[in-house]
C-alpha positions as a printed Julia matrix, in Angstrom:
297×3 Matrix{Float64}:
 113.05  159.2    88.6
 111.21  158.96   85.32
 108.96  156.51   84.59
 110.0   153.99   82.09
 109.56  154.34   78.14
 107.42  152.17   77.06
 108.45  152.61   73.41
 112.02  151.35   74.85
 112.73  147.65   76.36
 114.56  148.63   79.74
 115.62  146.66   82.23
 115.32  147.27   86.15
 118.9   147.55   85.78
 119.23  150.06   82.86
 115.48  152.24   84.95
 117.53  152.33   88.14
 120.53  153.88   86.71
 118.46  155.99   84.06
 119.28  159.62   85.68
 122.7   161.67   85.56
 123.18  161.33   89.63
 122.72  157.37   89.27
 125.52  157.43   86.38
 127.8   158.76   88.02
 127.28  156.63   91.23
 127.38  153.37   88.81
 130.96  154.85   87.23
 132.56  156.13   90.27
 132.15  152.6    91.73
 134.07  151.38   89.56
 136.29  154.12   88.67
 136.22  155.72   92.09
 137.93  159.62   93.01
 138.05  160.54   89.15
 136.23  163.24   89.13
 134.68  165.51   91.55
 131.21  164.86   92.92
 129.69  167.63   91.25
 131.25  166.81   87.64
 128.23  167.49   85.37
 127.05  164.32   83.53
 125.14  164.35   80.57
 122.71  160.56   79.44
 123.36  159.61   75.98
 122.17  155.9    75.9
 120.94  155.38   72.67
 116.45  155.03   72.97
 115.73  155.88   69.16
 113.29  153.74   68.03
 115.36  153.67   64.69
 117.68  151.31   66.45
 115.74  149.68   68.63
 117.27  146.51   67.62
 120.53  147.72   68.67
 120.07  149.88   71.59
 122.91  149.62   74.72
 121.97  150.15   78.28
 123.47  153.0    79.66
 125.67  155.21   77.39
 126.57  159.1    79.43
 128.94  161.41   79.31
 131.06  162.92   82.23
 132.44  166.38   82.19
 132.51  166.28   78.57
 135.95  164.49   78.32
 134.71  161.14   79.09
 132.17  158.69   77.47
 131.05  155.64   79.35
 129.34  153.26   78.07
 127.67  149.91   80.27
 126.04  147.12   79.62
 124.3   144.85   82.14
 123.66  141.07   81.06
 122.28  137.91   82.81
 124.06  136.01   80.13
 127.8   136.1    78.8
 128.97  137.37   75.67
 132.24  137.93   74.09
 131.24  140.13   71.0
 130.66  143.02   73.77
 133.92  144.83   72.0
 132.16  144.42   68.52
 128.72  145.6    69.89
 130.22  148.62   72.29
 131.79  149.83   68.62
 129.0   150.24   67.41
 127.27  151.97   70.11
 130.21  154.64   70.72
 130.08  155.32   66.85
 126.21  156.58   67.05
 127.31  158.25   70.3
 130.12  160.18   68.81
 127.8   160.61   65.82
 125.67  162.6    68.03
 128.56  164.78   69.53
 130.44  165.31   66.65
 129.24  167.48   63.47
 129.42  166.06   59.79
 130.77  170.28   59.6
 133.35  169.7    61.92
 134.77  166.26   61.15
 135.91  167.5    57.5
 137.65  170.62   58.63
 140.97  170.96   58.51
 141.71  171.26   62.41
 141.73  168.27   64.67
 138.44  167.2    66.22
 138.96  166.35   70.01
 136.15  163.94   71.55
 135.62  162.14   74.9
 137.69  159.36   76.14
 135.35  155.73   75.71
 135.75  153.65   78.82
 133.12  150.49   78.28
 131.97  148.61   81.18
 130.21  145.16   81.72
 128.44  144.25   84.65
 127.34  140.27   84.94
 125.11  139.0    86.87
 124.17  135.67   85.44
 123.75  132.01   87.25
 126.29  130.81   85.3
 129.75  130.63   86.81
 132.25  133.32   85.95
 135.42  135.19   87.49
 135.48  138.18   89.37
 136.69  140.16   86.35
 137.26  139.21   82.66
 138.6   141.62   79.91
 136.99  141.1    76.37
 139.24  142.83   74.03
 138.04  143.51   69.77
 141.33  142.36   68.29
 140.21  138.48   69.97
 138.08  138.51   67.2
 139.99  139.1    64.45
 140.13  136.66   61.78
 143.18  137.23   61.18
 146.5   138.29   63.88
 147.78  141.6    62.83
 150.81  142.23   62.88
 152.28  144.28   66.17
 149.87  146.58   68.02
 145.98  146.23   66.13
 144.99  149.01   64.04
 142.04  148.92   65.8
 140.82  147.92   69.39
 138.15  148.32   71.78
 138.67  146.78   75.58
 136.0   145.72   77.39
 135.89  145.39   81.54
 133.69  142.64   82.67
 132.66  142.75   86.23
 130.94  139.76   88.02
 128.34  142.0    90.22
 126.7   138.59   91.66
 126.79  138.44   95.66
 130.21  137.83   97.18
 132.1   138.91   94.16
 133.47  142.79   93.5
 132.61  143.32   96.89
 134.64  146.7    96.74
 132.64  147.87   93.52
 129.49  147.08   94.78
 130.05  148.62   98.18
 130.85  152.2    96.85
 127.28  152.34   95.09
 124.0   152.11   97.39
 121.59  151.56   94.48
 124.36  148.72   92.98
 124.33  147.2    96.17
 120.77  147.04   96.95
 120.01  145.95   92.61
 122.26  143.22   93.91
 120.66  142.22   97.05
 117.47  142.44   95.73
 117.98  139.93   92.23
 119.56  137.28   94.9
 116.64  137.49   97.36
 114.49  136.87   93.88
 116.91  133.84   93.24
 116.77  132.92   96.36
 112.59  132.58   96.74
 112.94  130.52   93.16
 115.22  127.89   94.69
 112.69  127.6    97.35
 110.06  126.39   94.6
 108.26  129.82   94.41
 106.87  130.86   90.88
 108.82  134.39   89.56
 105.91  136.46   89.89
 105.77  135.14   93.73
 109.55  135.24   94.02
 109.86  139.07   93.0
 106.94  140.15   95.26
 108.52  138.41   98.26
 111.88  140.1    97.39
 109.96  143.51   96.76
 108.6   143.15  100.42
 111.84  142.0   102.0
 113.77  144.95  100.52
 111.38  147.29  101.46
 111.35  146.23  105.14
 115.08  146.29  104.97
 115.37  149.88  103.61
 116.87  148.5   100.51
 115.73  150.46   97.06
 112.82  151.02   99.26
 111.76  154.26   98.0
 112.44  153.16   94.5
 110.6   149.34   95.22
 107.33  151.33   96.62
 107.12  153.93   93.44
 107.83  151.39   90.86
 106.87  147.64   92.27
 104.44  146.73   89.36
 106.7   147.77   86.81
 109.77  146.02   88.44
 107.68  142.55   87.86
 107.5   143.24   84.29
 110.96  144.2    83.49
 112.04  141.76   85.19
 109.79  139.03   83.64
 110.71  140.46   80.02
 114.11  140.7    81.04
 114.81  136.89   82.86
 112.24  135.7    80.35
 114.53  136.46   77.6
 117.64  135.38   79.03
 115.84  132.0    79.76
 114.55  132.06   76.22
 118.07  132.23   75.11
 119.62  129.56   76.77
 117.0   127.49   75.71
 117.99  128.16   72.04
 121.61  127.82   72.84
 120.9   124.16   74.37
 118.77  123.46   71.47
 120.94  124.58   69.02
 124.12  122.54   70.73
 121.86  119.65   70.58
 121.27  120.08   67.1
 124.76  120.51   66.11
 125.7   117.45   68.51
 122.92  115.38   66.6
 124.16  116.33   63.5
 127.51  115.32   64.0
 126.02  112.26   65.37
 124.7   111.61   62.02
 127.77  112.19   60.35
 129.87  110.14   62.39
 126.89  107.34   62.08
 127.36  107.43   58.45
 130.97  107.63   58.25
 130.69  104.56   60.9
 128.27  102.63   58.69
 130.66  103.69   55.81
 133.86  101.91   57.13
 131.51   98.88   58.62
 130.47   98.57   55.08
 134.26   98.76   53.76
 135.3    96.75   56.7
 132.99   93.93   55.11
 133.73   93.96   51.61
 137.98   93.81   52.61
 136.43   90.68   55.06
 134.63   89.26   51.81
 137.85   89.79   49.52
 140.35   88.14   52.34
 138.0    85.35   52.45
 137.94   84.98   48.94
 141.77   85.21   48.32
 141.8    82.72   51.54
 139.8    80.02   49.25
 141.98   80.68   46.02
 145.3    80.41   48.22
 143.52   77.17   49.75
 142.48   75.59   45.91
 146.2    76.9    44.89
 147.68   74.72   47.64
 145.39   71.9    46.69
 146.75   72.45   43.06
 150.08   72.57   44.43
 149.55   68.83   46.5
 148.61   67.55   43.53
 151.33   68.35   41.3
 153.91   67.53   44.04
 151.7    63.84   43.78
 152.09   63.18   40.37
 155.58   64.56   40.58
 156.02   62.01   43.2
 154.56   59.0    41.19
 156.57   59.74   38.24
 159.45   59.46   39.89
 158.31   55.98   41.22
 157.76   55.19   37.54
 161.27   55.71   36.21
């Protein structure tokens, strides 16, 4: 296996499964008996540094009728459909020719298939399917002009069993993050948890080969890598705090508002309360002198 590009932010997850042979492991896990062991498969996962902004995880091609494209995440996200899009388009960009696509005969390209795999500490199902047309912001009308479905895949332990069982270096990536999780719960710092699970793993024959070539580097991708997914649920929490505070505000205002109302209604009854009381007074006196004259004649 290659060592990683340092010019491109990989993952452990997106290094282990960097080569053709691993590919096709990862996708006939999940897609098992499609295609014959020796099916060539070609990597296409988008490294330029042009897009490094917008780079996917593993993008490869199998047989030349198929694209796959997968994405590993720690965290959830729903705009996978919108995000997968765009990464097929600069695939197909680099399959198809500008000559070709403005002829007059039909192109024929691969078949997408995109592919999720989750393995974040927040809860999820076994298997979610993020479709594009969920994002619409508007209905259409019948069958969408344009989709893109999404297959989500909870890869923590005890879930997908079946999917994870069919692909060694799956299995062991999976192993290996919960003995990591595992040492953290105990108290250990990350750098401590990893090494333990690094030593573990290779004891147990699990990713040994890979753990022993690559341990150093396995710290740091997965520091940059947990570091970031910790960095963004901190600005989640902080930005639902701030929203929450700011409603807060609104609905202290509004609050303050009908207090404010609520006193100046309390100020007019009590004022029409007084005239009704002098009107009554008024109206005792008249029935008095009403009363007298009526003595007097």
């Amino acid at each position: 296996m290659s060592k990683p590009n340092r010019n491109y932010n990989s993952g452990m997850f997106t290094h282990l499964f960097g080569e053709p042979d691993k590919e096709f492991e990862l996708y006939n896990a999940v897609a098992p008996g499609r295609f014959p062991p020796d099916t060539p498969v070609k990597d296409m996962t988008l490294k330029d540094a042009l897009y490094m902004d917008r780079v996917n995880d593993l993008s490869f091609l199998v047989g030349d009728v198929l694209i796959v494209l997968f994405e590993h995440q720690g965290s959830i996200n729903e705009n996978m459909p919108l995000r997968d899009l765009i990464y097929c388009g600069r695939v197909y960009e680099m399959l198809v020719s500008n000559a070709s696509m403005y002829s007059e005969n039909r192109v024929t390209v691969p078949t997408p298939e995109f592919y999720v795999l989750y393995n974040g500490k927040k809860e999820f199902p076994e298997k979610a399917v993020y479709r594009l047309s969920d994002s619409f912001a508007v209905a259409p009308e019948g069958e969408p002009a344009l989709e893109l479905v999404v297959n989500v895949f909870n890869v923590n332990e005890g879930f997908n069993k079946d999917i994870i069982s069919r692909s060694e270096t799956l299995s062991g990536y999976v192993t290996f993050v919960s003995k990591v999780r595992e040492y953290e719960k105990s108290g250990m710092t990350r750098g401590d948890a990893v090494g333990n699970a690094v030593k573990d793993c290779i004891s147990l024959g699990i990713l040994a080969e890979y753990l022993e070539k690559y341990a150093s580097e396995v710290l740091n991708m997965l520091f940059q890598e947990w570091n970031w997914d910790d960095a963004k649920d901190v600005w989640q929490r902080e930005a639902e705090e701030r929203e929450r505070d700011k409603w807060q505000s609104v609905v202290a205002d509004q609050d303050a508002k009908l207090a404010d109302q609520d006193a100046k209604l309390a100020d007019q009854d009590a004022k029409l309360a007084d005239r009704d009381a002098k009107l009554a007074d008024k109206d005792a006196i008249i029935a008095q002198l009403r009363a007298q004259l009526s003595i007097a004649h």
